[in-house]
VOPAGU-2260 file (C-alpha; in pm, 1 decimal, decimal comma):
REM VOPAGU-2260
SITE   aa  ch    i         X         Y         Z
SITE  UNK   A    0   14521,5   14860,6    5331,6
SITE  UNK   A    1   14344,1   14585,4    5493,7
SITE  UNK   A    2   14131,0   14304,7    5311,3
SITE  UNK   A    3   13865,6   14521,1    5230,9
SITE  UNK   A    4   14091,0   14798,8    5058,4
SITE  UNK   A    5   14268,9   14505,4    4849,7
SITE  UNK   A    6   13915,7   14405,4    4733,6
SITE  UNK   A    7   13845,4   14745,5    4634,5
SITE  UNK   A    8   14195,9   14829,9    4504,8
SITE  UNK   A    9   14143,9   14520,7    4234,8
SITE  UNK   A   10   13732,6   14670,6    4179,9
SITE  UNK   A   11   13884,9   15006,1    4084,2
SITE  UNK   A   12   14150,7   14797,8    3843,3
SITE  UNK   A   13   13859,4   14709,4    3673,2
SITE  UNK   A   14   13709,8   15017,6    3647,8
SITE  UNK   A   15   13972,8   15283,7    3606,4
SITE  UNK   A   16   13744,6   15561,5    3528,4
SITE  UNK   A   17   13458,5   15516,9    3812,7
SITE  UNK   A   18   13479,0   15742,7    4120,3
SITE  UNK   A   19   13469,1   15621,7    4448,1
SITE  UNK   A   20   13201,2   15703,6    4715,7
SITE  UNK   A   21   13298,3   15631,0    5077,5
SITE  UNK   A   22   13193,5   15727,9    5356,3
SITE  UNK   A   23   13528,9   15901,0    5497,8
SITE  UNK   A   24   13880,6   15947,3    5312,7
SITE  UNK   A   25   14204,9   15999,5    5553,6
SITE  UNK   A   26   14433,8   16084,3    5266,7
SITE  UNK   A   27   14720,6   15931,8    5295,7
SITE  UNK   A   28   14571,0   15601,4    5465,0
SITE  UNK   A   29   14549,2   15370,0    5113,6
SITE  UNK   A   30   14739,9   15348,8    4836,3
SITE  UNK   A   31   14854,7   15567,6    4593,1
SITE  UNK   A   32   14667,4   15370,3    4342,6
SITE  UNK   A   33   14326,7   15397,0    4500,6
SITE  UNK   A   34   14373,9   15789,1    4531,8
SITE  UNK   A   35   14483,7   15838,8    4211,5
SITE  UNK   A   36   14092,7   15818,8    4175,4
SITE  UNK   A   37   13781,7   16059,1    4213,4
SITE  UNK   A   38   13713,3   15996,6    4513,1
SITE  UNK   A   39   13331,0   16130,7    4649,9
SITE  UNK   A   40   13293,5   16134,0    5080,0
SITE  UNK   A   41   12966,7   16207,6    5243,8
SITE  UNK   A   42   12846,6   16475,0    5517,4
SITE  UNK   A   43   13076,5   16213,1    5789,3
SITE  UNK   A   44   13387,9   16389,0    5618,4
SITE  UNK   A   45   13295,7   16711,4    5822,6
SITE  UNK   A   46   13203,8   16616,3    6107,1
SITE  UNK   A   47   13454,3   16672,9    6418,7
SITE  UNK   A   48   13768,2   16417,5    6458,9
SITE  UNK   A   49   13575,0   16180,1    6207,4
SITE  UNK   A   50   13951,6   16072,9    6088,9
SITE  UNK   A   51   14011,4   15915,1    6428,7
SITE  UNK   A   52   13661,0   15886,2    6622,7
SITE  UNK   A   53   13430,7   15792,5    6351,1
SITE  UNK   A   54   13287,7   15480,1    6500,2
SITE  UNK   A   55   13111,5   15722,5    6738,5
SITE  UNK   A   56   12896,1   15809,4    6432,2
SITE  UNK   A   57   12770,1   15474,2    6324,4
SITE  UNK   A   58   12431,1   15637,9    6396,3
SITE  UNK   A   59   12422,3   15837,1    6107,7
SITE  UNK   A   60   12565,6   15537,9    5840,7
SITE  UNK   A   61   12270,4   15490,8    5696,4
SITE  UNK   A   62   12195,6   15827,8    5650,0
SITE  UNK   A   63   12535,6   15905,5    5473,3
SITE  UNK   A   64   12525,8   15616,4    5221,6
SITE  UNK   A   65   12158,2   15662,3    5135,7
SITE  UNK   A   66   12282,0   16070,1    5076,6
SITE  UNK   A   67   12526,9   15983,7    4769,5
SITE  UNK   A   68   12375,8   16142,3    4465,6
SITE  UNK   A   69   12434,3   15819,5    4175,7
SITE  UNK   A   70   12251,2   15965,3    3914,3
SITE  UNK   A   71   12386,6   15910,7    3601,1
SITE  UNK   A   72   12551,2   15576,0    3705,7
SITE  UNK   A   73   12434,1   15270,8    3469,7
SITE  UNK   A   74   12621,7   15017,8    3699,5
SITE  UNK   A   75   12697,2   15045,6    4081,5
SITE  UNK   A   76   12936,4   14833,7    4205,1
SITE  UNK   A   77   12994,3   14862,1    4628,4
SITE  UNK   A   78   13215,6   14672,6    4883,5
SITE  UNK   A   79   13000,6   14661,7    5180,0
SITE  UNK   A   80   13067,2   14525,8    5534,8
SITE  UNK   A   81   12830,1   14795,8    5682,9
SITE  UNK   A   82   12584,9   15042,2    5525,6
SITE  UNK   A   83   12758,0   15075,1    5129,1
SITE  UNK   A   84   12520,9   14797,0    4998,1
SITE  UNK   A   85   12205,4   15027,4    5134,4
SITE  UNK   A   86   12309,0   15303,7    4854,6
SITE  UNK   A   87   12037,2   15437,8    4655,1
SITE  UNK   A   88   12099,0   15371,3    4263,6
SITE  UNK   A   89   11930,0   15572,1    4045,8
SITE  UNK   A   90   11631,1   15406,9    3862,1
SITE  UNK   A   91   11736,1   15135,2    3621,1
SITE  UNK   A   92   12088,7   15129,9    3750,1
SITE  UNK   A   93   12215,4   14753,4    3831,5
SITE  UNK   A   94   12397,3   14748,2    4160,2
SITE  UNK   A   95   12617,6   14444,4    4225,5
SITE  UNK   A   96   12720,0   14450,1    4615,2
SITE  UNK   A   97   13077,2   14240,6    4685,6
SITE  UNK   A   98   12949,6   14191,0    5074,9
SITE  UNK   A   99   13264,2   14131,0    5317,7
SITE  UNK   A  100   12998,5   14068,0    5558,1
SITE  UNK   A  101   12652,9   14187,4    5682,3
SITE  UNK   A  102   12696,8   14420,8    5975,1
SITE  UNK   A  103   12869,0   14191,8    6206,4
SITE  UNK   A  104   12791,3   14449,4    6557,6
SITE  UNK   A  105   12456,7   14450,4    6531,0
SITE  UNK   A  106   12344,9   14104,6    6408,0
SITE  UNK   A  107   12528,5   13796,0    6535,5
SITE  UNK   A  108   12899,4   13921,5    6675,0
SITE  UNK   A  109   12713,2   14174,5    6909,1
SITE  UNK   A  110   12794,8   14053,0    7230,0
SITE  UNK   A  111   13176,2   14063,4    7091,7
SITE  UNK   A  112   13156,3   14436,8    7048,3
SITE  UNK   A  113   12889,0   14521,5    7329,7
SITE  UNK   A  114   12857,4   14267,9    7572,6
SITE  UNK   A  115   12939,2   14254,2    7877,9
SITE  UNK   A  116   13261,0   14395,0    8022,1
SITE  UNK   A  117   13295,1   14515,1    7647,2
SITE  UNK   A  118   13083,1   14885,8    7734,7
SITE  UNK   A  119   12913,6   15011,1    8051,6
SITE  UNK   A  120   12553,3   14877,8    8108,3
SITE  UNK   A  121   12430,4   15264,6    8095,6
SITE  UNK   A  122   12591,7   15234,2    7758,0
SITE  UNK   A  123   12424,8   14885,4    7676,2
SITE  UNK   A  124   12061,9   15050,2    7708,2
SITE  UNK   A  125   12143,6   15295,3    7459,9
SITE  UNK   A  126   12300,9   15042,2    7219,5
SITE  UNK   A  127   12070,3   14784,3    7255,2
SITE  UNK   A  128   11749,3   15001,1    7056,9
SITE  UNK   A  129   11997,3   15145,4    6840,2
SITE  UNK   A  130   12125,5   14832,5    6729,5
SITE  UNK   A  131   11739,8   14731,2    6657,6
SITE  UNK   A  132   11704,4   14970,8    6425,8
SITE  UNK   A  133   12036,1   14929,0    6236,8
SITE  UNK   A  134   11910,0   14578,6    6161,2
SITE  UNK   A  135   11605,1   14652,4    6021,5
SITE  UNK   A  136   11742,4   14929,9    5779,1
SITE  UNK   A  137   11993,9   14658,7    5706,0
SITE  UNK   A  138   11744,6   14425,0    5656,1
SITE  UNK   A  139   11512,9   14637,8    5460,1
SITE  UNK   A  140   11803,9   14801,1    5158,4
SITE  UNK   A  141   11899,9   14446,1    5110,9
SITE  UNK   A  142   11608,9   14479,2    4810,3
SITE  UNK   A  143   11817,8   14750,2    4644,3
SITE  UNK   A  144   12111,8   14524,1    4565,4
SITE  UNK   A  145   12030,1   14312,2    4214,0
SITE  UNK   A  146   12288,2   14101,3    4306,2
SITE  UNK   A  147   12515,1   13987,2    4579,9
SITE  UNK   A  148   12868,2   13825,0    4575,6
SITE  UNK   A  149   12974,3   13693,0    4920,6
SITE  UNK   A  150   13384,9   13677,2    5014,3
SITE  UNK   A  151   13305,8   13311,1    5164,3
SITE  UNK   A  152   13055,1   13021,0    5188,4
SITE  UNK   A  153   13024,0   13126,7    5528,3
SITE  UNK   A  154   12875,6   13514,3    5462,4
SITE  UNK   A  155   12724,4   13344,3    5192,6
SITE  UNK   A  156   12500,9   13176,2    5468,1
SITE  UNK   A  157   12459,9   13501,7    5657,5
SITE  UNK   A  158   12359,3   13710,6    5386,1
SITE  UNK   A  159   12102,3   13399,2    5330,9
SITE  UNK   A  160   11954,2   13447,8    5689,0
SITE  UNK   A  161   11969,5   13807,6    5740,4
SITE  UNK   A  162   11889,6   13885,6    5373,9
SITE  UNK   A  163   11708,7   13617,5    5242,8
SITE  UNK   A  164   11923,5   13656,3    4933,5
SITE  UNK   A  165   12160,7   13409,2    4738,8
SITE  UNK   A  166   12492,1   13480,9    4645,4
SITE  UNK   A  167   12812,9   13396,8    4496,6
SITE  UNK   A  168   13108,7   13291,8    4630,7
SITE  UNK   A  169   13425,9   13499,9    4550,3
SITE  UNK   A  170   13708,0   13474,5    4764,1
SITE  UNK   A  171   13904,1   13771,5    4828,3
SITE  UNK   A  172   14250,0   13871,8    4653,6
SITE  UNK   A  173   14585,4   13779,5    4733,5
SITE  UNK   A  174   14854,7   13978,6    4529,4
SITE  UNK   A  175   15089,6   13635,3    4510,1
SITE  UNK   A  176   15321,2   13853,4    4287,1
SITE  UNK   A  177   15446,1   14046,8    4576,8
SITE  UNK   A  178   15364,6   13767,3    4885,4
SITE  UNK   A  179   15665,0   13564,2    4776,3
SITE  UNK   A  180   15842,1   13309,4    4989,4
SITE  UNK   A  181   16173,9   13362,6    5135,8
SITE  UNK   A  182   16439,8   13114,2    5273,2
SITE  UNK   A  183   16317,5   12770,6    5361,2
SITE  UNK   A  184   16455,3   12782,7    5728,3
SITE  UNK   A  185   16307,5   12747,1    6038,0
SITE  UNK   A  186   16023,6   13003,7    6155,3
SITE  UNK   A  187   16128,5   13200,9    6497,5
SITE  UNK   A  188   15808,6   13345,2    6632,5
SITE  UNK   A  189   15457,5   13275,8    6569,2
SITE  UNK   A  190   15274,5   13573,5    6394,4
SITE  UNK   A  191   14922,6   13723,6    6391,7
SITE  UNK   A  192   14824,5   13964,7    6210,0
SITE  UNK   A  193   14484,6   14161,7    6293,8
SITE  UNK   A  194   14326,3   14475,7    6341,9
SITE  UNK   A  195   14280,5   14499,4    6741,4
SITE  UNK   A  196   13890,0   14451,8    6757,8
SITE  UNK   A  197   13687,7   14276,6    6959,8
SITE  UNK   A  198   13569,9   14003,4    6755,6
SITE  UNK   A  199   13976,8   13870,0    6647,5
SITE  UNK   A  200   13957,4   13719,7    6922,5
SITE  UNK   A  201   14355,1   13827,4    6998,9
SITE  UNK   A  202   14309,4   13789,5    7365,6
SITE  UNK   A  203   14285,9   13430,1    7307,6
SITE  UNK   A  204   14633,5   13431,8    7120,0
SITE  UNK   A  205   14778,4   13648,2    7428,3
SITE  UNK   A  206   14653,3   13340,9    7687,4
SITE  UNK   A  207   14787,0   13077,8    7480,1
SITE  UNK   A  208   15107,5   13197,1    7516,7
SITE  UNK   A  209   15147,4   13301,7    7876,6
SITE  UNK   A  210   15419,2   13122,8    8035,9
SITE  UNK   A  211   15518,0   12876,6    7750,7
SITE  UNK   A  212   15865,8   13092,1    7615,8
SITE  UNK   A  213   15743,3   13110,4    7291,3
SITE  UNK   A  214   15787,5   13413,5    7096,7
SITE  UNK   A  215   15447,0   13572,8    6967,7
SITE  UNK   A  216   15450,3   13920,1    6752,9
SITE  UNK   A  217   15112,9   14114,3    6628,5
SITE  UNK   A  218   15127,0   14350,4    6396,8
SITE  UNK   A  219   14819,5   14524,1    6339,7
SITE  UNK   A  220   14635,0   14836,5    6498,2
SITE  UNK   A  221   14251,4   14925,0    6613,8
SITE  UNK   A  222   14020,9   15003,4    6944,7
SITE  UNK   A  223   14143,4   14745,1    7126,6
SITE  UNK   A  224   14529,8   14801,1    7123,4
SITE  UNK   A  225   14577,0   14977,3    7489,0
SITE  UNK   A  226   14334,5   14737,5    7641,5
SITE  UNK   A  227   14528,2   14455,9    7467,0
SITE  UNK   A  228   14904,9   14539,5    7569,8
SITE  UNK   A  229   14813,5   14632,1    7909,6
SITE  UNK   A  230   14732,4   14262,1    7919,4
SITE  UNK   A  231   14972,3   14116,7    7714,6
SITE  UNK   A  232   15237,1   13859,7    7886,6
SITE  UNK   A  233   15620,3   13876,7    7810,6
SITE  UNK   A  234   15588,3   13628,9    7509,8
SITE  UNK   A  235   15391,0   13902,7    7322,5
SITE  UNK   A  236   15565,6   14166,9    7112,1
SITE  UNK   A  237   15313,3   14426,9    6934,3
SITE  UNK   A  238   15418,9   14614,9    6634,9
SITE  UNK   A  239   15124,3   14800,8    6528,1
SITE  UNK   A  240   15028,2   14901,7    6173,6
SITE  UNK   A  241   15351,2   14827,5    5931,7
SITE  UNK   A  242   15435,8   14828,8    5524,4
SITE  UNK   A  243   15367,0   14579,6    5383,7
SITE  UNK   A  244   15740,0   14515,3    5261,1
SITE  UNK   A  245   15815,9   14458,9    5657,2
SITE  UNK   A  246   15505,5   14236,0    5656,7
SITE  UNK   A  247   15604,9   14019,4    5408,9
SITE  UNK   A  248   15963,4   13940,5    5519,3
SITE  UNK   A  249   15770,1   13912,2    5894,3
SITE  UNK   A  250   15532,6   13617,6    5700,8
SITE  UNK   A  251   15849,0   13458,2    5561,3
SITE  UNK   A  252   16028,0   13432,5    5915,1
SITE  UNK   A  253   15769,7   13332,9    6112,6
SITE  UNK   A  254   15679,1   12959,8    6221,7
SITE  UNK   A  255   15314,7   13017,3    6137,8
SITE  UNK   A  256   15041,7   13279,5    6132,8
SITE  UNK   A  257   14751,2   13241,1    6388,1
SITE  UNK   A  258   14365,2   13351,9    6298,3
SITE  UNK   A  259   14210,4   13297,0    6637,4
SITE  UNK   A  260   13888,9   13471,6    6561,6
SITE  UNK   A  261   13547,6   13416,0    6386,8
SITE  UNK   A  262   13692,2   13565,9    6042,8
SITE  UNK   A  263   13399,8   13702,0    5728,7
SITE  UNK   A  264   13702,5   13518,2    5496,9
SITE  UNK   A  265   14035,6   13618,3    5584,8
SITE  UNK   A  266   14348,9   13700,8    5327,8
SITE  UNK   A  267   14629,4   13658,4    5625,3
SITE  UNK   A  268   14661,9   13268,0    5563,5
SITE  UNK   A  269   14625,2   13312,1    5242,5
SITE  UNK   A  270   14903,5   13582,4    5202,6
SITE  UNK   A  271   15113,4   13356,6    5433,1
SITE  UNK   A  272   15083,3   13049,1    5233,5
SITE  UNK   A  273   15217,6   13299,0    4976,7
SITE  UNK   A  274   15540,8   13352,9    5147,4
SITE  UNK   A  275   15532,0   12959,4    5193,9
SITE  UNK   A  276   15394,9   12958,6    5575,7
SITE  UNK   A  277   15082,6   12775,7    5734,4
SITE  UNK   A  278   14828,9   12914,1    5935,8
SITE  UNK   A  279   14631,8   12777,0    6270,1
SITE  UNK   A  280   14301,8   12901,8    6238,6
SITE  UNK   A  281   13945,1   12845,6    6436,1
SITE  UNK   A  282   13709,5   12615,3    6285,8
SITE  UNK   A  283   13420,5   12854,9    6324,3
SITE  UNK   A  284   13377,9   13148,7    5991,2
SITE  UNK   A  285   13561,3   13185,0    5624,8
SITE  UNK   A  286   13879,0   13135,9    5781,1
SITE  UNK   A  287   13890,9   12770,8    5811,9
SITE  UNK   A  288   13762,6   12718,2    5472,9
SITE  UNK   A  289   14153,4   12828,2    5313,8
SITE  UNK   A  290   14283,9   12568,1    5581,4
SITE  UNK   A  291   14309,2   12226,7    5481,2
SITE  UNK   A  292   14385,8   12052,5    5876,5
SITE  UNK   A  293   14740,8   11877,8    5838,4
SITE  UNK   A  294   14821,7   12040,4    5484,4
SITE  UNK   A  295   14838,3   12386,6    5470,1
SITE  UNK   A  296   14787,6   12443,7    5882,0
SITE  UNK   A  297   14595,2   12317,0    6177,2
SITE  UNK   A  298   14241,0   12407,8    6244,1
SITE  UNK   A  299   14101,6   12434,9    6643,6
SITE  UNK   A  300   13779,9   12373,7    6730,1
SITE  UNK   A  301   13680,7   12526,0    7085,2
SITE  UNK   A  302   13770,8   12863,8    7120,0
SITE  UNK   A  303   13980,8   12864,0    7432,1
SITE  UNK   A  304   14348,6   12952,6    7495,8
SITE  UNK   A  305   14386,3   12548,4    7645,5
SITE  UNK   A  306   14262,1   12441,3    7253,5
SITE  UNK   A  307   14515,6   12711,7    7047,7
SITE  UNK   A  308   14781,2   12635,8    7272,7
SITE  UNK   A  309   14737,6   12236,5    7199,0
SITE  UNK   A  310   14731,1   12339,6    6831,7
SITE  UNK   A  311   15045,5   12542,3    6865,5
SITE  UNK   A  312   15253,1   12250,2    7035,6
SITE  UNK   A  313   15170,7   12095,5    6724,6
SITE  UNK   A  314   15358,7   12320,3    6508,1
SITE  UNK   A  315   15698,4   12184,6    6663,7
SITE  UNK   A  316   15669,0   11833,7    6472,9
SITE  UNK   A  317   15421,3   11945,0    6225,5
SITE  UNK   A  318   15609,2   11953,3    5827,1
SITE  UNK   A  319   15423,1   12137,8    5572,2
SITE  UNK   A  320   15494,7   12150,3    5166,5
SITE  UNK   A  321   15589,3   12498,1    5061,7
SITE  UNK   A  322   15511,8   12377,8    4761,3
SITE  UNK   A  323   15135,7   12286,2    4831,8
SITE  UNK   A  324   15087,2   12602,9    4999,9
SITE  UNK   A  325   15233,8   12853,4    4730,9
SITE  UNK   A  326   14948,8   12681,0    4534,1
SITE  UNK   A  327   14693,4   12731,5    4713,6
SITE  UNK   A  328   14759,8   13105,0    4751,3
SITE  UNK   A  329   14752,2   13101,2    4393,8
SITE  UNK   A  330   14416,3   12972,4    4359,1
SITE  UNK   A  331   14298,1   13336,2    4481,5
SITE  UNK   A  332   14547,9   13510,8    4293,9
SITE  UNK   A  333   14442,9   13877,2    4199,2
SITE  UNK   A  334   14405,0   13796,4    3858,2
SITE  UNK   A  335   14135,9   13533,6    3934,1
SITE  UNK   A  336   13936,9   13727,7    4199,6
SITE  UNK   A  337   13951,7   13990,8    3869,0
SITE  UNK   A  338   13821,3   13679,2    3652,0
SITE  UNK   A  339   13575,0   13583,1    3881,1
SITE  UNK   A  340   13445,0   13962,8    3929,3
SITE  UNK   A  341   13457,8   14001,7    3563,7
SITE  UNK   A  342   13176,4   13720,0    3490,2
SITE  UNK   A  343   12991,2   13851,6    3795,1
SITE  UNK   A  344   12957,8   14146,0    3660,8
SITE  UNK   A  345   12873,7   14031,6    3319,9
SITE  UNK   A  346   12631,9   13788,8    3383,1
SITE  UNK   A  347   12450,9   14012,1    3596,0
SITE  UNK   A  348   12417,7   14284,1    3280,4
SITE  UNK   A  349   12310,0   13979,0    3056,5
SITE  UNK   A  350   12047,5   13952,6    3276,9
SITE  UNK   A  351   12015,7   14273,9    3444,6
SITE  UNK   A  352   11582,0   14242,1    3420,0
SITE  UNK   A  353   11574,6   14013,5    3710,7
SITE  UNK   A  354   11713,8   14002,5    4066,4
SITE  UNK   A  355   11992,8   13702,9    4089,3
């Protein structure tokens, strides 16, 4: 249940009798609450080890979402940070698209995911065409979303450049009922929390804390996890993928919560500033724009282990207002991000004739 699973989890909330069309559905992977619904997968479902290697068939995305049969449907609503915005709707249907981010792989994180040192050059000529023409079909379905709703101001200017579409800015939801603070004492480890992929950046994290004694702990799971520990120095403690009871009471003991990577948005300062905690984050993406520098955490600017670390001595005479950050959490409270979806939705019916 990552951010994109809360975003959909509070979607379904507001639709309780919609089914759900995804891709691929490990049962047992999201919450009770989101399975409680119909839930619709495409041909991907069948195809072999799909639960655990279905990145190897990004090739046929576009094929899968475009096969979903939404006849019927009056209102499509999808949560896309790959192909679900290139659905088909059936004629006259509005489709809203909440857009986590356009396909960050093929259009300007590439080199993060396929560079070099990242896959075999034999491997980069195959990419490199494919990639091609996963932009362009991108590209291209972008028409058949009426409107768009972006998670930050910075998607918001992606989906402007690779779309050429507007949008709305609607953060993502924190559940601030259950991130709660804990005892005001002092933090004992730093924390990130991230899945292992290229573009966190957690390698940076790792470097920044070589040699300096300070404990570092990463919870979180994904493709890059072997490469990561077998690199990891004796400051760095991995816990892979964990309830999130245990992840809360790790956001209320920690110092702070690090976000070293280019992030679409980014709910893990957010849900830390819930539990009363700051965040260092990179100045680059939707992650810095929850961070207000010397108020509710400390924002780097060059992404090098030699610029966290500097931000990280900080934290030692650093003092931040529980207070101020509790509040800010609450700003993107799920009940607002429900608010906020809400009037998307119903200003786009009231004027459902015209593309926003």
């Amino acid at each position: 249940m990552r951010g994109g699973e809360k975003v959909l989890a509070a979607l379904a909330r507001l639709f309780p009798e919609a089914p759900i069309f995804t891709l691929l559905h490990v049962r047992g992977s999201v919450s009770a609450e989101l399975e409680s619904h119909a839930i619709r997968t495409s041909f991907v479902q069948r195809l072999p080890a799909a639960a655990t290697r279905y990145r190897h068939y990004l090739p046929l995305f576009p094929r899968a979402a475009e096969s979903f049969d939404l006849a019927g449907f009056d209102l499509v609503v999808s949560s896309s940070h790959c192909v679900a915005k290139g659905v088909r709707p059936a004629p006259g249907a509005l489709h809203l698209s909440y857009c986590h981010t356009p396909m960050r792989y093929v259009w300007d994180r590439y080199d993060d995911y396929f560079g070099p040192g990242r896959v075999s050059p034999l491997a980069r000529l195959v990419i490199r065409p494919l990639a091609a023409r996963l932009r362009a079909w991108d590209a291209r379905t972008a028409s058949r979303v009426h409107c768009f709703a972006a998670n930050s101001a910075y998607v918001a200017g992606r989906i402007r450049r690779y779309y050429g579409r507007e949008s709305v800015v609607i953060p993502p939801p924190i559940d601030t009922d259950f991130f709660t603070p804990g005892p005001d004492v002092p933090g004992a480890y730093d924390l990130v929390v991230s899945a292992l992929a290229p573009y966190k950046r957690v390698e940076l994290a790792l470097e920044a804390y070589r040699g300096t004694g300070r404990r570092l702990r990463i919870v979180g799971s994904g493709p890059e996890a072997e490469r990561l520990r077998a690199r990891a120095p004796a400051e760095a403690e991995f816990l892979g993928q964990l309830p999130d009871a245990e992840l809360r009471e790790l956001y209320r003991g920690c110092r702070a919560v690090l976000m070293p990577g280019v992030e679409d948005a980014g709910i893990v300062p957010l849900e830390a500033f819930s539990c009363g905690r700051p965040a260092v984050v990179f100045a680059e993406g939707g992650g810095a724009e929850s961070v207000e520098h010397g108020t509710t955490g400390l924002v780097f600017h060059e992404p090098t282990p030699v610029a966290l670390r500097a931000s990280v001595a900080t934290l030692e005479t650093a003092r931040f207002d529980r207070l101020a950050l509790r509040a800010r959490a609450e700003t993107q409270s799920t009940a607002r991000f429900e608010e906020r979806i809400r009037g998307f939705v119903e200003d786009a019916l009231a004027r459902r004739d015209r593309a926003c």
